[in-house]
VEXKELO-997395 format. One line per field, with one value per residue: residue number from 0; residue in one letter; chain; x negated, y negated, z of N, C-alpha, C in turn. Coordinates in pm, 1 decimal. Each point is the difference from the previous one (the first is absolute). Layout:
seq	NUM|...
type	A|...
mol	A|...
n_xx	X|...
n_yy	Y|...
n_zz	Z|...
ca_xx	X|...
ca_yy	Y|...
ca_zz	Z|...
c_xx	X|...
c_yy	Y|...
c_zz	Z|...
end
This chain:
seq	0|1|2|3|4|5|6|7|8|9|10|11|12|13|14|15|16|17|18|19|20|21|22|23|24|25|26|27|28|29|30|31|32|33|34|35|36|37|38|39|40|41|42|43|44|45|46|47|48|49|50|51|52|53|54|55|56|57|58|59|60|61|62|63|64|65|66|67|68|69|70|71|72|73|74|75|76|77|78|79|80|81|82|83|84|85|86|87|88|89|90|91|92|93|94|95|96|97|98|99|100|101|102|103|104|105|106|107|108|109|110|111|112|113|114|115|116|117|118|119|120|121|122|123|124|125|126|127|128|129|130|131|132|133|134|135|136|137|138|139|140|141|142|143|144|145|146|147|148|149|150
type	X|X|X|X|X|X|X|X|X|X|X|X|X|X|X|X|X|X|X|X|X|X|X|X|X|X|X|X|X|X|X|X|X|X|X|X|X|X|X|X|X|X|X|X|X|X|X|X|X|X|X|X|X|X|X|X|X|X|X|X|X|X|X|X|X|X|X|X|X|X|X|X|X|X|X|X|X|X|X|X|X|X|X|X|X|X|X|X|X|X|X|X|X|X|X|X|X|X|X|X|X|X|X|X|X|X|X|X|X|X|X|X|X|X|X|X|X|X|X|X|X|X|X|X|X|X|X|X|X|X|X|X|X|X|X|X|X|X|X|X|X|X|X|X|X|X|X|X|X|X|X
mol	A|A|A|A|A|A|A|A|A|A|A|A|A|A|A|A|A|A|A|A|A|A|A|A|A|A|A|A|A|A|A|A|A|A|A|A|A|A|A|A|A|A|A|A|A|A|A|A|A|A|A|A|A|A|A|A|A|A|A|A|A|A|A|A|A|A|A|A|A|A|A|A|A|A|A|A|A|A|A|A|A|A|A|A|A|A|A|A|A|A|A|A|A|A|A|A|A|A|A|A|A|A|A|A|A|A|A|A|A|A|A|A|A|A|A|A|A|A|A|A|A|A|A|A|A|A|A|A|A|A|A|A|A|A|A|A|A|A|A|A|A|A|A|A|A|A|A|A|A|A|A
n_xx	1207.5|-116.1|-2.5|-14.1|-54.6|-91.6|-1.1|56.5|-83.9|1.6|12.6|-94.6|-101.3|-73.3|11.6|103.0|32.4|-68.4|6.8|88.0|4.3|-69.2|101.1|44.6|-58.9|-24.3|106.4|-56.8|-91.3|87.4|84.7|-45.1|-18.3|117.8|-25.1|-119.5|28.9|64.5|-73.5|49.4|73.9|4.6|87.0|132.9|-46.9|3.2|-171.3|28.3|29.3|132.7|0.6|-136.0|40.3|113.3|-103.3|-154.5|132.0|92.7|102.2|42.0|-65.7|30.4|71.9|45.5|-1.8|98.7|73.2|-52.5|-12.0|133.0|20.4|-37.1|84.2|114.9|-23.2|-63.8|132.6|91.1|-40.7|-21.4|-99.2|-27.4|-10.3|79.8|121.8|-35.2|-28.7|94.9|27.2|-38.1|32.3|214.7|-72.2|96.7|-19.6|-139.6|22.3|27.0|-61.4|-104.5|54.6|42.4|-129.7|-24.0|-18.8|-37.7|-113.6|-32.1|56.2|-63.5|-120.5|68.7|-1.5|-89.8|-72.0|35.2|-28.4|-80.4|-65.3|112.2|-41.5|-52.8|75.2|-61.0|15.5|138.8|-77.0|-33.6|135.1|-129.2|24.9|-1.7|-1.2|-40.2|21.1|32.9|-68.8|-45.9|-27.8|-25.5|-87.4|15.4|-3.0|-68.6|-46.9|3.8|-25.4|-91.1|-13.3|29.4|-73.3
n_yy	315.1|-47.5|-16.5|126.3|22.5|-33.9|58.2|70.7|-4.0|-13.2|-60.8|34.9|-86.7|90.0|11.1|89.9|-18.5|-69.3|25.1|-4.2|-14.8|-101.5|58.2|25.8|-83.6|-93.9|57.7|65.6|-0.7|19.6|64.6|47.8|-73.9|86.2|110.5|-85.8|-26.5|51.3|-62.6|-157.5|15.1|-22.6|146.0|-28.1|10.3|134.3|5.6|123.4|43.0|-63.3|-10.2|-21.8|-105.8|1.9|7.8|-46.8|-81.3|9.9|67.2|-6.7|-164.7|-57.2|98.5|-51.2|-136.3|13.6|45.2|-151.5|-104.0|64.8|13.6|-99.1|33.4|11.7|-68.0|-119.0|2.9|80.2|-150.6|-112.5|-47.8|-33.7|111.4|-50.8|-36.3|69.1|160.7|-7.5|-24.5|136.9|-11.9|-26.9|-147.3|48.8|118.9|-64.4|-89.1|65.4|119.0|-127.4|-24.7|140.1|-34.3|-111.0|74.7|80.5|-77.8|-28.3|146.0|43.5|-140.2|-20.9|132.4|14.9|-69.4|100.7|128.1|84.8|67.0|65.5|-11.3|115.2|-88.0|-103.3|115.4|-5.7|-152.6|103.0|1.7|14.8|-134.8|142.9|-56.2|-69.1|57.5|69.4|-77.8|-11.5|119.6|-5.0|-98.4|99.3|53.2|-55.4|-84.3|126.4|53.6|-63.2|56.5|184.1|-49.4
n_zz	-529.1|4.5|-85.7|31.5|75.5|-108.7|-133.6|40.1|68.8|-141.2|92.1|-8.8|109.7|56.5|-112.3|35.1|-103.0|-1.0|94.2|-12.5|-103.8|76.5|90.2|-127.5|-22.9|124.9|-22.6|118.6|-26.1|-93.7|8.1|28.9|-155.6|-35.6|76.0|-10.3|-98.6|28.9|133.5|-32.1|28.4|-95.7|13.0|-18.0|-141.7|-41.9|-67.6|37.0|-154.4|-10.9|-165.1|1.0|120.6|-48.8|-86.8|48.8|30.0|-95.3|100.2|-81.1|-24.7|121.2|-3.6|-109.5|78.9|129.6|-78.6|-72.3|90.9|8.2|-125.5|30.6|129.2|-74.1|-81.9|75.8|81.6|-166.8|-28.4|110.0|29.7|120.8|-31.2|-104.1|119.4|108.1|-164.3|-34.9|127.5|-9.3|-102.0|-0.8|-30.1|-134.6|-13.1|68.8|-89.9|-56.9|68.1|-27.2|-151.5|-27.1|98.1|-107.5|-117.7|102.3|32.5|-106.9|-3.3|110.7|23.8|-114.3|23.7|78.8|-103.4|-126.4|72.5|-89.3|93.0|74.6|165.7|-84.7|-77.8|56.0|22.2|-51.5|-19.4|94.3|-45.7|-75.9|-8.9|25.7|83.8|-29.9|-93.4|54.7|54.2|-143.6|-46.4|136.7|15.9|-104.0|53.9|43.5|-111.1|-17.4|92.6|-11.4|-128.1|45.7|47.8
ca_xx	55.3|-29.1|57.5|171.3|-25.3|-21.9|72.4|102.1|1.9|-107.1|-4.1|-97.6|-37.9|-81.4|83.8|-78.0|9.6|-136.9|-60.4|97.6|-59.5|-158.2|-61.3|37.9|-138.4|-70.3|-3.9|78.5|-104.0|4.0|87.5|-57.8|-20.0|132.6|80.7|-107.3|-35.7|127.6|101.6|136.8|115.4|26.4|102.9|117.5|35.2|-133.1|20.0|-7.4|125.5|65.2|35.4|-115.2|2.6|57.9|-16.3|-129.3|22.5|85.1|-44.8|0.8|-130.3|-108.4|50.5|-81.9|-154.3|-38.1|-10.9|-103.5|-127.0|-38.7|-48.3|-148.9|-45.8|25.3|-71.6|-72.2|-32.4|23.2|-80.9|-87.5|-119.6|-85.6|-116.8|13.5|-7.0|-110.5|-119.7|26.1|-38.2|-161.6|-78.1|4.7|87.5|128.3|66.8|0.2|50.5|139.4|-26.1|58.6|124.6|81.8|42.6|41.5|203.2|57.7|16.0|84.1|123.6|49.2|12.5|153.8|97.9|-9.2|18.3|129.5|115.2|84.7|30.5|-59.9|-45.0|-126.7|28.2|-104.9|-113.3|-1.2|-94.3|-149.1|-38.8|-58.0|54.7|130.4|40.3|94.9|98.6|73.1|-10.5|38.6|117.6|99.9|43.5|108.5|147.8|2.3|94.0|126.9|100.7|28.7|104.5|102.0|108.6
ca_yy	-9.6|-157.1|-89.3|-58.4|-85.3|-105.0|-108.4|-23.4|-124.9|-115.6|-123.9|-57.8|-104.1|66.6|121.8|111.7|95.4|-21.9|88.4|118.7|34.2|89.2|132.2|118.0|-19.7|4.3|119.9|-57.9|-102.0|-123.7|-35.8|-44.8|-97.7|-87.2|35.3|-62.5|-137.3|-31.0|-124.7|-19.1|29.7|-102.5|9.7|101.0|111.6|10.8|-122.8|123.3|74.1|113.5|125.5|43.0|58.1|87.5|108.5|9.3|59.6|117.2|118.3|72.5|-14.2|36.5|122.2|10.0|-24.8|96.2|155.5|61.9|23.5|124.4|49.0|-5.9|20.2|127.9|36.3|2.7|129.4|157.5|82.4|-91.3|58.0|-53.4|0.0|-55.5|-100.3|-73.1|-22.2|-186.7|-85.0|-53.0|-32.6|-73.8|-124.8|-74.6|80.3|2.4|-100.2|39.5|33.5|-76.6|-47.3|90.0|-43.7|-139.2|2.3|106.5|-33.3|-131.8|6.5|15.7|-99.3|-59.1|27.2|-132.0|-117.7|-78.3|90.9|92.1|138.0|-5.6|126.7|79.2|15.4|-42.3|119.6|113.6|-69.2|94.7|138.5|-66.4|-24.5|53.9|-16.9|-154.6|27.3|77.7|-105.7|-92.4|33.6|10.1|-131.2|-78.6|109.9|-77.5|-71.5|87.9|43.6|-112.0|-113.4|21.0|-79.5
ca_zz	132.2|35.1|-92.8|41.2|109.9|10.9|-85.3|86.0|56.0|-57.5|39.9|62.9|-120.4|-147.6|-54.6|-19.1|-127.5|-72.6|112.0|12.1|-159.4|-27.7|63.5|-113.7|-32.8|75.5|125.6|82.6|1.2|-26.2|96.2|135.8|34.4|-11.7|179.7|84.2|-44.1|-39.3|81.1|74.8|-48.1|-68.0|-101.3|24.3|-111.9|-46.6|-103.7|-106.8|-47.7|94.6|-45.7|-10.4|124.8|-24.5|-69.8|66.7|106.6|-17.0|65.2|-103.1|-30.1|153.5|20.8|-106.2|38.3|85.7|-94.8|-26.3|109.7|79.0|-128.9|30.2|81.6|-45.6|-138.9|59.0|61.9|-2.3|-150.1|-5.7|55.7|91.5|-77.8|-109.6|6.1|71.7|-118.6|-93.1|122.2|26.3|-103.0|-46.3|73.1|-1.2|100.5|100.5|-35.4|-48.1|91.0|92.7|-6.8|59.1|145.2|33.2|3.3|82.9|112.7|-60.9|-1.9|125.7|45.6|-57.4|50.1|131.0|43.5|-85.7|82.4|-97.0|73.1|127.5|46.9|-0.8|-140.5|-38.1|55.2|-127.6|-56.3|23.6|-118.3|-74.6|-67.7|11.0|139.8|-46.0|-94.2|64.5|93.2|-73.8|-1.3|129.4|-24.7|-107.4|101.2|135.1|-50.7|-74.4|96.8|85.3|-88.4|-42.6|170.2
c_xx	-14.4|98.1|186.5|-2.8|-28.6|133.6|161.0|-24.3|-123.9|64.3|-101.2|-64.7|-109.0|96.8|-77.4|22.3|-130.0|-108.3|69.5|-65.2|-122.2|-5.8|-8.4|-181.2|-75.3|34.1|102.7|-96.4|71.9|141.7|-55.1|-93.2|153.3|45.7|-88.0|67.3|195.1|117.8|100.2|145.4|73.1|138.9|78.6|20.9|-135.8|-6.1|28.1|134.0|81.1|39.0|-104.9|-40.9|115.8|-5.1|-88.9|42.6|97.1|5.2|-98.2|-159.6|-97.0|52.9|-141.9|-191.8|-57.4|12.7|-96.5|-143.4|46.9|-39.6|-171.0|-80.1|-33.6|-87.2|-201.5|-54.2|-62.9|-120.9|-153.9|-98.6|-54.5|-168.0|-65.4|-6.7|-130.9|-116.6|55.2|4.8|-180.1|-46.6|64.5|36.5|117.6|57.4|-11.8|75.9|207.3|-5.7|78.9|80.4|95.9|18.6|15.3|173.8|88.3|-28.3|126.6|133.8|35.0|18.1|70.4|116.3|75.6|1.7|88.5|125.0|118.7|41.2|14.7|-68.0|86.3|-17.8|-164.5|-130.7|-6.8|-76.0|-128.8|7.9|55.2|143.5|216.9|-9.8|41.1|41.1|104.5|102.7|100.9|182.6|117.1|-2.2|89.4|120.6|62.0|46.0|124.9|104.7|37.3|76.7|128.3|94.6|14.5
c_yy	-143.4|-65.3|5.6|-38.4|-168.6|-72.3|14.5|-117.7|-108.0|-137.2|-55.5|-121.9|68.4|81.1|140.3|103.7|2.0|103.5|165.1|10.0|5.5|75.1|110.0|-11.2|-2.1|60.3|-128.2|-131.6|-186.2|-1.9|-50.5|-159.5|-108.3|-11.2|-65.6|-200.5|-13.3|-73.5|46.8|35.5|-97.1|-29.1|93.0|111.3|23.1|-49.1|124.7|-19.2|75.0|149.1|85.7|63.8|111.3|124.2|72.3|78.6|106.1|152.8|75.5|16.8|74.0|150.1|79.3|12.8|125.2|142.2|-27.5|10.7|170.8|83.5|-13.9|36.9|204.4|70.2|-7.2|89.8|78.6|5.3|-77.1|93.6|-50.4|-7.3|-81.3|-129.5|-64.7|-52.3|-133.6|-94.9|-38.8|-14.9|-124.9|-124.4|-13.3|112.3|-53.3|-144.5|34.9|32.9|-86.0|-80.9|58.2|7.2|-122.2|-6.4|74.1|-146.0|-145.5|1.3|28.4|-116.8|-103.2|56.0|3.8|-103.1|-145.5|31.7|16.6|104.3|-28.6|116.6|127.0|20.8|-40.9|111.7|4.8|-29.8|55.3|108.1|-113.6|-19.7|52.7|-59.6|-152.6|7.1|83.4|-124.3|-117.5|101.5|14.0|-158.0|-36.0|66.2|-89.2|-125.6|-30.9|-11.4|-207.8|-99.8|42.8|-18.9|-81.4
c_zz	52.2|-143.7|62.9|176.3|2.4|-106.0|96.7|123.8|-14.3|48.5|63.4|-128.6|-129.2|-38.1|-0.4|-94.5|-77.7|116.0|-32.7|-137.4|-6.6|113.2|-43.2|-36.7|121.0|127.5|147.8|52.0|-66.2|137.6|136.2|-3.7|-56.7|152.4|61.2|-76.1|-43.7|27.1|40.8|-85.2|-87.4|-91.9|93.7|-46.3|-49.8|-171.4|-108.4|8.2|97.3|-44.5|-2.2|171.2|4.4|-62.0|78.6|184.9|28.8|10.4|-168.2|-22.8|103.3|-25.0|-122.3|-13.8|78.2|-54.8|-60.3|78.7|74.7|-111.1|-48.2|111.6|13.4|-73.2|55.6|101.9|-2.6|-113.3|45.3|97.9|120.8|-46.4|-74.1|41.2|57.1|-53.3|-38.1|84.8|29.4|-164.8|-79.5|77.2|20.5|100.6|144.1|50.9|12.8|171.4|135.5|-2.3|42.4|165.3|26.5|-36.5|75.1|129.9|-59.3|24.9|107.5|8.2|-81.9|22.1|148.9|31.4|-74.6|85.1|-117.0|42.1|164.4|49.3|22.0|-154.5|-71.0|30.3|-171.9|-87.8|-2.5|-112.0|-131.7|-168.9|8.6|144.1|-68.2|-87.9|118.6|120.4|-94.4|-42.0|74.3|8.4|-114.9|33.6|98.7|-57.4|-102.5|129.8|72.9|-115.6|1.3|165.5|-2.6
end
């Protein structure tokens, strides 16, 4: 979700594809130090591939992402435990760790998506349900510029 937010408008002077790739590894933790040290605006075009922003942002891909975050959400649901979870919270680190990555990327995306003003108001609430609310946000934004090329 962040890799196509950011590599779509990578003009800034740090690049941000090297942030967006180790967030697959370090969670939402390394983003938040690309959105703190990333300057000034430095380019017209972003330095990524246009066919590659094309692919990454396409109703097809985000549509995709989001079947599968409501498919995990599904599957967690109906088969995962509270129980369970809370036992692996108080005994393991990385859980309690993953933990708070999961509310640093729920608050991350409220606040880029405000304040890049990718979404307007009340579109940006949808960012509180975790992961499918900006993917969802990102999909009506690629609608929205579907409809403004074809006027």
């Amino acid at each position: 979700m962040f890799m196509v937010m950011i590599c779509k408008k990578d003009t800034y002077k740090l690049p941000g594809w090297p942030f967006s790739l180790s967030s697959f590894a370090l969670g939402a933790f390394s983003l938040l130090f690309y959105y703190h040290w990333k300057g000034q605006k430095v380019r017209t075009h972003s330095r990524i591939p246009s066919r590659f922003i094309a692919i990454i942002s396409s109703r097809l891909w985000i549509g995709l992402c989001l079947a599968l975050t409501i498919a995990g959400y599904v599957y967690g649901l109906s088969i995962g435990s509270i129980k369970a979870y809370g036992d692996a919270f108080m005994q393991s680190q990385l859980v309690s760790v993953m933990t708070a990555d999961f509310f640093v990327l729920t608050w991350l995306s409220y606040s880029v998506m405000t304040k890049e003003k990718i979404a307007s108001w009340p579109y940006p609430l949808l960012c509180f349900i975790p992961v499918a609310g900006p993917f969802l946000i990102l999909l009506l934004d690629n609608r929205q510029d579907i409809r403004e090329e074809k006027l």
